[in-house]
C-alpha positions in Angstrom: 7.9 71.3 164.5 8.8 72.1 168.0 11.0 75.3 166.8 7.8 76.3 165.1 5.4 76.2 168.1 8.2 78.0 170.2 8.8 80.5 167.2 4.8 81.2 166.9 4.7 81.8 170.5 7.4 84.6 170.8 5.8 86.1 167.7 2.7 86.1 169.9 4.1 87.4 172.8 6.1 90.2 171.1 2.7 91.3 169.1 0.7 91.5 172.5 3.5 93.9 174.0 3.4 96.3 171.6 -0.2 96.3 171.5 -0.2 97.0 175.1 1.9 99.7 174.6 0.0 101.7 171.8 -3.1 101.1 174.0 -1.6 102.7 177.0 0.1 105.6 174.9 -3.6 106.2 173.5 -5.3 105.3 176.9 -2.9 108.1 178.6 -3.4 110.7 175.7 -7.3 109.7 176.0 -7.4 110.5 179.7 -5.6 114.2 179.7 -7.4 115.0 176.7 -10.5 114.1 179.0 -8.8 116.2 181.7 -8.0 119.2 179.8 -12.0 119.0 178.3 -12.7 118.9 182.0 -10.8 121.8 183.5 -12.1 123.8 180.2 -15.8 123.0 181.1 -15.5 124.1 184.5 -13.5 127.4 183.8 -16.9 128.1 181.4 -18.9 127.4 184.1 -17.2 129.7 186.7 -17.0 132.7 183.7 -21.1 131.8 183.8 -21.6 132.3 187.1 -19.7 135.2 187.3 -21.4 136.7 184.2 -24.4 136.3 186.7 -23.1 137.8 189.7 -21.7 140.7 187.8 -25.3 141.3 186.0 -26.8 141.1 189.5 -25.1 143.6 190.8 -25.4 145.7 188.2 -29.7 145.6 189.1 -28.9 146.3 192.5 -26.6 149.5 191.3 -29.8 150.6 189.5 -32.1 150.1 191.5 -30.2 151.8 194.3 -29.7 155.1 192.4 -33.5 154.8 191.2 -34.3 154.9 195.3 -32.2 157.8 195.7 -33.6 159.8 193.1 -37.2 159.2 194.0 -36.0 160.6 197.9 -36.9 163.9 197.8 -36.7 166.2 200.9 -39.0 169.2 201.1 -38.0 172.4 202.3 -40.4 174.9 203.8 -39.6 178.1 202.1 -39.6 180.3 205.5 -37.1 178.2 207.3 -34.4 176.3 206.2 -35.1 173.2 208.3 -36.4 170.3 206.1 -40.1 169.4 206.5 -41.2 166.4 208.5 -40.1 163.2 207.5 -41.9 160.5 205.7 -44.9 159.8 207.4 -44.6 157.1 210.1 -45.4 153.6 209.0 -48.4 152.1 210.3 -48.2 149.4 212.6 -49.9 146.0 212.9 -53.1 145.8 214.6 -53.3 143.5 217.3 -55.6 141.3 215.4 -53.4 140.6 212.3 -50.3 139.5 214.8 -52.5 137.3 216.4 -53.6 136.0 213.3 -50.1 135.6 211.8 -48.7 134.0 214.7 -51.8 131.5 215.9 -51.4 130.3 211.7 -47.9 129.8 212.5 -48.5 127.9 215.6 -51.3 126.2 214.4 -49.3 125.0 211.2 -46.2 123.7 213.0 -48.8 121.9 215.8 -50.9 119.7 213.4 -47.9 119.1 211.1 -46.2 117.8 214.5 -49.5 115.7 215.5 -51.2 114.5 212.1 -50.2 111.2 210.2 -50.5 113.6 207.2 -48.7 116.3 207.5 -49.4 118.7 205.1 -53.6 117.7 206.1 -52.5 118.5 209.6 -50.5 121.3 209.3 -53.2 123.3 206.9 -55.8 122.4 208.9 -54.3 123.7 211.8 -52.5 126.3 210.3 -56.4 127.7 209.4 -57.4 126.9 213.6 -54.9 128.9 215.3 -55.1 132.0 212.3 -58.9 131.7 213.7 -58.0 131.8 217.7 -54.9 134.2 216.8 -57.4 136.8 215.6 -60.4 136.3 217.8 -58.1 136.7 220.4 -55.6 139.8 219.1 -59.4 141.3 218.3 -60.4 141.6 222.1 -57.1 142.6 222.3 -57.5 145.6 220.0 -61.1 146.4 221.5 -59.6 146.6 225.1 -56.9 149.1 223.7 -59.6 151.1 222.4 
């Protein structure tokens, strides 16, 4: 009986090791299969973004030659000097910088000081855009 017990054992410990063994052959296969899947989804990826980039680029090239054909210089026919440039482009009036800065200011001041932030900074965003262009108004009216 005790051959038996020591026999069963042995048989035990033999089946055990080559299970082992298949499950590490199939663990390793597993994991570089899983690695290979890996490096395969991230070489799609990059080909995406670069499908992106390249299509991007390809706007800007268009859009580019569109502004240079829309360019046109005039030429006065009695001299050979091109006519005046594009006309100048107007500039801000004293009251809409003041406006646009005060709501800046304003903005960042009652989202600094209010519990609630976005309450505060709206609410102040709309006071200083007030004092920005009463102020940029006597501004413009002093210039005139």
């Amino acid at each position: 009986m005790k051959y038996f017990y020591v026999l069963l054992a042995s048989l035990m410990i033999i089946s055990c090791k080559k299970a082992d063994k298949e499950g590490v052959i199939n663990d390793n296969k597993a994991s570089v299969d899983s690695m290979k899947q890996a490096s395969i989804d991230s070489m799609k990826m990059e080909m995406v973004k670069q499908k992106a980039i390249d299509s991007m680029k390809i706007e800007m090239a268009k859009q580019e030659s569109a502004s240079k054909e829309k360019q046109v210089v005039v030429v006065n026919k009695t001299t050979t000097a091109p006519a005046a440039a594009a006309p100048a482009k107007k500039k801000w009036s004293s009251t809409a910088k003041g406006a646009v800065i005060g709501a800046g200011v304003g903005a960042a001041t009652g989202a600094i000081i209010s519990k609630k932030k976005g309450e505060g900074a709206i609410i102040g965003g709309l006071a200083g855009a007030g004092v920005g262009a009463g102020t940029g108004a006597i501004i413009d009216s002093k210039k005139e």
